[in-house]
N, C-alpha and C positions, 0 to 999 in steps of 0.2 A: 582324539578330540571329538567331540558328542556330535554329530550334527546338529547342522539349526532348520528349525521349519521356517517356512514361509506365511503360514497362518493365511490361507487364501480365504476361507469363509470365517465368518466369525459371528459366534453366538453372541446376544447381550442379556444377562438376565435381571432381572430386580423385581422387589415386592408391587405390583403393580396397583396398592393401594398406600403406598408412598408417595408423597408428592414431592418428596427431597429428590427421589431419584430420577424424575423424568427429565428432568434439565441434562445432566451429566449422558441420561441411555440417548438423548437426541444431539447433543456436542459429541462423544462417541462416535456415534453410528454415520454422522456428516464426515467425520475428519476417517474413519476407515474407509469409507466410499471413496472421498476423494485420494485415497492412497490406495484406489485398485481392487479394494478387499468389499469381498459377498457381505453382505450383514443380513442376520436372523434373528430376529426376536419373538416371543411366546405369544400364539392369539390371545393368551389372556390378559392382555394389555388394550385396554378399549382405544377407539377409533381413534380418540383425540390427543391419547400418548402414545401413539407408536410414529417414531419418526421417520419421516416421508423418505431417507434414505436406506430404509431396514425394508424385507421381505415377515411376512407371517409366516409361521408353520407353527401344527400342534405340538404343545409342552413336548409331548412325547416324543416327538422327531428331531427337537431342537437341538438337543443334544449330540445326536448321533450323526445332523448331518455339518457338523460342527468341526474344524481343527484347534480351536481356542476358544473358550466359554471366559467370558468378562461378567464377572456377578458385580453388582452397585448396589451398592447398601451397607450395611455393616455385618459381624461375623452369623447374627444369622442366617442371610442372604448366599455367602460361602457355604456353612455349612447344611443348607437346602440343596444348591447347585454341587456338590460334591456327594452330598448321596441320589442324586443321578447319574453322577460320571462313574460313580464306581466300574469297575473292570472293565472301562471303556482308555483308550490309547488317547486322550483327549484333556491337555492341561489347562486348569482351573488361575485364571487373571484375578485377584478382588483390588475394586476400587469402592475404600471405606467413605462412608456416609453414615456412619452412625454413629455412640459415643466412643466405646471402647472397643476398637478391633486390634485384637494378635493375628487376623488371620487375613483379612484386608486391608493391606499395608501399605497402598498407595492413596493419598491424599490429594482432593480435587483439584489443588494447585497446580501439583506437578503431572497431574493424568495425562495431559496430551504429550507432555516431555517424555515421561518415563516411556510412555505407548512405542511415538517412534523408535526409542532406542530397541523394545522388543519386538518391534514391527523388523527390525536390522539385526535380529536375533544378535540381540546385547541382552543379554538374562541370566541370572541364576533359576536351577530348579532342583527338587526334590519329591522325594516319594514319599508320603505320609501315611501311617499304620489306620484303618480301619476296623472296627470293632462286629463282629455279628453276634447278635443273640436271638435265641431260642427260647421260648418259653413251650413247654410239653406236657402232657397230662396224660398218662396211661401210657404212653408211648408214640403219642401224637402230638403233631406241632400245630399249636393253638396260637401262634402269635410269634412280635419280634422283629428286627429291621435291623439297618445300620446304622452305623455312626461313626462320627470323624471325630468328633470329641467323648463321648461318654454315653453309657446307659446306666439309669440311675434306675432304683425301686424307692418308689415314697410312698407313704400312706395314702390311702384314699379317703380313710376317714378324718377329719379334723379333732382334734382332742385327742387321740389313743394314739399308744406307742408301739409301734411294731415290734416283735421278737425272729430276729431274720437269723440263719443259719447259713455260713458258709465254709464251703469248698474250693480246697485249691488242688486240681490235678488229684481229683476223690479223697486228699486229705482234710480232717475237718481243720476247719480254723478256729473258730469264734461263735456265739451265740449276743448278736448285738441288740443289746434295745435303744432304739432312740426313733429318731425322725423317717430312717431309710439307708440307703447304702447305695455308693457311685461305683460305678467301674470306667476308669479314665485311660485313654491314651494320653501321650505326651503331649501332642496337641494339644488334649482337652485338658492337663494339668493346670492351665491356668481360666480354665472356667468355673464351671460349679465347683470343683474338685479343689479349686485353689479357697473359695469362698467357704468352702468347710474345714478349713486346716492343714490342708492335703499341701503337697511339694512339688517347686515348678521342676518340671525335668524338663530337661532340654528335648527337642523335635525329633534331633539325628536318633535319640535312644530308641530299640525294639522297645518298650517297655508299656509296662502295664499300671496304674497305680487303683491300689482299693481305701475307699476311704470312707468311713461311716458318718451319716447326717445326725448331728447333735446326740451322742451317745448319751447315753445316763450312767456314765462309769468315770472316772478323772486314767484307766489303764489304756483305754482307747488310742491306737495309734495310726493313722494313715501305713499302710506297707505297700511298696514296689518289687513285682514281681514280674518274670519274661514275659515278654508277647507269646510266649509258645507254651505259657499256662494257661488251662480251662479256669474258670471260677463259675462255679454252682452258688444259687440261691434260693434257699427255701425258707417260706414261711412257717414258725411255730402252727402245729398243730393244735396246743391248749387252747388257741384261741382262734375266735372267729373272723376275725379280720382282712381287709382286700388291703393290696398293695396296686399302685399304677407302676406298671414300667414303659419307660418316657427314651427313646432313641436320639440324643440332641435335642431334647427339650421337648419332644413331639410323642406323648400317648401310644402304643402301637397292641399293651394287650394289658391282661390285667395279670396279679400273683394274689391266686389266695391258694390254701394247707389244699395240698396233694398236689398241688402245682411245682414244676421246678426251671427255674430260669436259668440255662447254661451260654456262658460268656468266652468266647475265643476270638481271637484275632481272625480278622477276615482273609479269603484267600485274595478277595480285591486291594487293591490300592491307590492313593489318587496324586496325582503328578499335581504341585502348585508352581508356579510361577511367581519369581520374584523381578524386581530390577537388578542389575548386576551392582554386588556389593552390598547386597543385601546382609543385615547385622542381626540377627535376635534379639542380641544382648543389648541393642540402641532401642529397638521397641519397648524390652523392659523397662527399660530407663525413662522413655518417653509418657509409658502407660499407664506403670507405678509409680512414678516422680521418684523415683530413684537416680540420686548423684546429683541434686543439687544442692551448690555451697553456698547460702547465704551471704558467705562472707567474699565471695568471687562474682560476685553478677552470675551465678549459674553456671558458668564454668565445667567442664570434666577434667578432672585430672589426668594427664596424658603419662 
């Protein structure tokens, strides 16, 4: 049987230029105090939102002197505070606040309920695959970061179509023209990834999915391949063109020709936290409105 922690200190994190979030990181941060627990929050929260029952420390410590990091916001907020925990022993809480989150699962209603019952280690958890990528140019690395969901290559030019080139495990694949090209973990299959045609895969899967943005072919097909495959991306040399490669949605280097972007699963990994009884398949349902009968009040078929 797993052990349960105690969560003695506890991180709070949020967009500190969200005003959704300050209400929920100062209800928090009162109701963990009064239940015995340290609270820390990022000095980059000005005077007047950080709650009088939270401690400051720099972004950069916050994490570290942490046993449970609580992100507020929605799944961008997750997926910022999860590429800081990487290969840190330190599980990631999301209390969603924004529109669509698969990844911040608990809703403001129930926050203080669901909280106690993992304050009384009542939780599901799991480990979720992390992506790294390299970008390299002569044999140096120029760029690159992680990600929980996806690293994408999109143009940087508006109007041109990119001719991208890839590799899987130095086999060629494909020469795509269109918009750009994802590389998704399961996580991230129902992000960008889901948004360009691509297929949700379940969480539990190793898996990897590539998926091309708006191809100019009708042969074009999303493919799923191991987490223990490389994929290489290279831009056509014919042409002059930059490419941005975006770590979860976030810039980190550019891809133009001599350039090559190599994608593997990361050696990190990042522990989430759910409430116990946590369902996937009830968020699909909830996120996509999938499973409602009309003809039943809404109803699930049992």
């Amino acid at each position: 049987m797993p052990v349960r922690r105690s969560f003695s200190t506890v991180a709070l994190m949020g967009n500190p230029e969200d005003r959704r979030v300050l209400e929920p990181l100062t209800v928090l941060a009162s109701h963990l105090a009064a239940h015995g627990r340290k609270v820390l929050v990022s000095e980059a929260l000005t005077d007047g939102a950080v709650p009088a029952a939270a401690g400051r420390v720099p972004e950069t410590e916050l994490v570290r002197a942490a046993q449970l990091v609580i992100a507020v916001g929605g799944d961008g907020s997750m997926l910022y505070a999860a590429r800081r925990l990487a290969g840190l022993a330190v599980p990631l809480l999301g209390i969603n606040r924004g529109r669509l989150g698969f990844l911040a699962d608990i809703g403001p209603a129930e926050m203080l309920a669901r909280l106690d019952e993992i304050l009384r280690g009542e939780y599901d958890s799991e480990r979720r695959l992390l992506l790294r990528a390299e970008v390299t140019e002569g044999g140096r690395v120029v760029g690159g970061g992680l990600a929980l969901n996806d690293i994408a290559v999109t143009r940087h030019d508006p109007g041109r179509m990119l001719e991208i080139r890839t590799f899987v495990d130095g086999n060629y694949l494909n020469t795509h023209r269109g918009d750009g090209f994802i590389v998704a973990t399961a996580t991230g299959s129902t992000a960008y990834a889901m948004s360009c045609g691509g297929p949700i895969v379940a969480p539990q899967l190793d898996a990897i999915v590539l998926v091309p943005i708006c191809p100019h072919t009708l042969s074009e097909r999303p493919i799923i391949v191991p987490a223990t495959a490389v994929t290489e991306i290279t831009l056509s040399e014919a042409h002059s063109l930059r490419a941005d490669v975006s770590c979860d949605g976030e810039v980190t280097a550019e891809l133009t020709p001599g350039r090559r972007l190599r994608v593997r699963a990361a050696t990190e990994r990042i522990e989430l936290i759910h409430p116990r009884g946590h369902d996937y398949f009830r968020i699909l349902r909830e996120k996509l409105h999938w499973g409602h009968d009309h003809h039943s009040a809404g109803r699930h078929p049992r």
